[in-house]
C-alpha positions as CSV (number, residue, x, y, z in Angstrom):
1,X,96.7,83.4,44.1
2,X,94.8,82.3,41.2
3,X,91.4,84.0,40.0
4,X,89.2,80.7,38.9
5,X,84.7,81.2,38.8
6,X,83.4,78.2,38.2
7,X,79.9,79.6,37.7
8,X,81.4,81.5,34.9
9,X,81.9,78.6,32.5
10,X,78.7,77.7,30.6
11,X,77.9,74.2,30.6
12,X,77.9,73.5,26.9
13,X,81.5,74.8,26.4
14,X,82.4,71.7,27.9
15,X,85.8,72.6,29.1
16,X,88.3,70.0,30.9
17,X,91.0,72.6,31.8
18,X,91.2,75.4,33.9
19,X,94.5,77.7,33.0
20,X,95.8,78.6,36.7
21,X,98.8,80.7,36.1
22,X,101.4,78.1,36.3
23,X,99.9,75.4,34.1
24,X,96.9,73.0,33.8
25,X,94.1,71.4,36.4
26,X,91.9,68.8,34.3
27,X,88.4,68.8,35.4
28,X,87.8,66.8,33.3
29,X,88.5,64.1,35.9
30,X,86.1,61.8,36.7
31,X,84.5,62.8,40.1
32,X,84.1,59.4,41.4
33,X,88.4,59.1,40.8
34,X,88.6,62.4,43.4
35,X,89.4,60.8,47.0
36,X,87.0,61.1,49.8
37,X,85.9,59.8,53.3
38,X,83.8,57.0,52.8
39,X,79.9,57.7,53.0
40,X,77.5,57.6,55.9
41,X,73.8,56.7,55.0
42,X,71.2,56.9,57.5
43,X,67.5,55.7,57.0
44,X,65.0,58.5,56.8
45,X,62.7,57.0,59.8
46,X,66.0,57.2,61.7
47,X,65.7,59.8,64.6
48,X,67.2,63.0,65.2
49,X,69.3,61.6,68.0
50,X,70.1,58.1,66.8
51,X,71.6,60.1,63.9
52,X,73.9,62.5,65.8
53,X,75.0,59.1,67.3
54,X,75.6,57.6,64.3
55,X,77.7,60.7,63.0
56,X,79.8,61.0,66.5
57,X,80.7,57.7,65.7
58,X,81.3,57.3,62.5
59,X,83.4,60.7,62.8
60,X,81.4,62.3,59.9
61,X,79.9,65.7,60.1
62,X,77.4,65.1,57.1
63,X,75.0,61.2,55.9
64,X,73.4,60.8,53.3
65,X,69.4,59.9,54.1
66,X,68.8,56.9,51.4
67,X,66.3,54.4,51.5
68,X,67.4,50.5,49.8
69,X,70.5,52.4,48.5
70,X,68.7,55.5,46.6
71,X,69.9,59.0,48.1
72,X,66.6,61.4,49.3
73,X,68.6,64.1,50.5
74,X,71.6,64.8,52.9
75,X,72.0,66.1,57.0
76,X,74.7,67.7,59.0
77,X,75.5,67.4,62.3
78,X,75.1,71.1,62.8
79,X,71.5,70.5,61.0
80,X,70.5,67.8,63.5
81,X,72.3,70.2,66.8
82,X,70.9,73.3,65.6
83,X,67.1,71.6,65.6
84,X,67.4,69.7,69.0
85,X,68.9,72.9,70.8
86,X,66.1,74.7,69.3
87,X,63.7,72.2,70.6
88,X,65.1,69.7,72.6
89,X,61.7,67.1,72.5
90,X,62.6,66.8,68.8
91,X,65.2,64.2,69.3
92,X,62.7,61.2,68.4
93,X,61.8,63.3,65.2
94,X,62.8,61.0,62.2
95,X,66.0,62.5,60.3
96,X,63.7,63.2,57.0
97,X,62.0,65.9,58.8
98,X,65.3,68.7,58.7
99,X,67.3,66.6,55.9
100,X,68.3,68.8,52.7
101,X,66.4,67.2,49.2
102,X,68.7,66.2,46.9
103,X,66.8,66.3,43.6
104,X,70.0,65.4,41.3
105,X,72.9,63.4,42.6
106,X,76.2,63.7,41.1
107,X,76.7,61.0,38.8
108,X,79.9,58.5,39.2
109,X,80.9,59.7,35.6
110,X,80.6,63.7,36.0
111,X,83.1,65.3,35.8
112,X,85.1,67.7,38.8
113,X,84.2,70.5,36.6
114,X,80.8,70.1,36.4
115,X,80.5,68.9,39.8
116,X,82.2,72.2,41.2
117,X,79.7,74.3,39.1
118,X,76.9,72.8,40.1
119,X,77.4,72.5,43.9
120,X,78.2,76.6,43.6
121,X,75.1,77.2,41.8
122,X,73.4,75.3,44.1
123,X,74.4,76.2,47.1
124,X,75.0,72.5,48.0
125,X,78.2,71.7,49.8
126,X,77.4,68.2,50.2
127,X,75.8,66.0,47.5
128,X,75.5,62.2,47.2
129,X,77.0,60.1,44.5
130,X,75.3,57.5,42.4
131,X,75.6,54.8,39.7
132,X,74.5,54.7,36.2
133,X,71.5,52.7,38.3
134,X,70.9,55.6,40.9
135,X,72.4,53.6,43.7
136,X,74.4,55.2,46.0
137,X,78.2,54.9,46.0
138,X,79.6,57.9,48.3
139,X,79.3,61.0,48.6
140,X,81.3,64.2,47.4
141,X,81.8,67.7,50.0
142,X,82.7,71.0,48.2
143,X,86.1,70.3,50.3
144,X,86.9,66.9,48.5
145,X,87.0,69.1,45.5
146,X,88.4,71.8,46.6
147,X,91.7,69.7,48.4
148,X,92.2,67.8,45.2
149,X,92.4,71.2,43.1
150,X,95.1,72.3,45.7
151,X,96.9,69.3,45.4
152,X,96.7,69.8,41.6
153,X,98.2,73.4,42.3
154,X,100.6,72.3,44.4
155,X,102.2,69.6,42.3
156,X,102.0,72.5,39.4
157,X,104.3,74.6,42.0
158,X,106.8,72.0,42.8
159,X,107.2,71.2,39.1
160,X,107.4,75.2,38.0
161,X,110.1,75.3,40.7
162,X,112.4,72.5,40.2
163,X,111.6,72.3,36.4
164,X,109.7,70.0,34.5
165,X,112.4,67.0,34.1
166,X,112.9,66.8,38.5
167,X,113.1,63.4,39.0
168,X,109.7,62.2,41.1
């Protein structure tokens, strides 16, 4: 168990570490270096039901809405149910209707630290990634970070375990 608030780390401390009891996690690391699914992007005049198609088969639970490769905003699946159960004549409703604005992407060179603060802040758990041009390249789920911070702990466990010279 490790007590780690990434809200509570002001921005211009600019810290790449995180002390978690056993050792060191950098988030310093480059967010676009993190491993995740590869992204879905949808068109915004898309509609509500050619998107939960497009999701089912792309077996993605969240797209990214861009338009000639800049991100507008994001969807879930359980965005796009919830509105056609609520009203089911709103399946030919384009996807930028419910779709969540995304006023700052995360940029390819910001860092897991920052990324992790900012999606908490924000209350965003699904944010698309850009170039240095604002074109899209991905995009990053709170759970990308979060599964490559417990791989970070993990690895820190084996090695505390066996000892740091345990051949790899």
């Amino acid at each position: 168990m490790f007590d780690f608030d990434v809200r509570g780390i002001a921005e211009e401390e600019r810290r790449t570490d995180a002390v978690l009891g056993l050792g060191m996690i950098h988030l310093g690391t480059r967010v676009s270096d993190v491993p995740r699914a590869p992204a879905l992007a949808l068109a915004p005049e898309l509609s509500l039901g050619a998107a939960i198609g497009a999701l089912r088969r792309a077996r993605r639970t969240v797209a990214v809405v861009a338009r000639e490769q800049r991100p507008l905003g994001v969807v879930t699946e359980r965005d796009l149910l919830a509105q056609t159960d609520l009203d089911p004549g709103s399946r030919g409703a384009p996807v930028a209707t419910i779709m969540t604005l995304v006023d700052e992407p995360l940029q390819a060179n910001d860092t897991v630290g920052s990324s992790l603060r900012r999606m908490c802040a924000a209350g965003q758990w699904h944010l698309p990634l850009v170039c240095a041009r604002g074109q899209l390249l991905g995009s990053v789920d709170i759970a990308d970070l979060t599964l490559w911070l417990r791989d970070r702990l993990t690895l820190m466990s084996v090695d505390a375990a066996l000892g740091a010279h345990w051949e790899q």
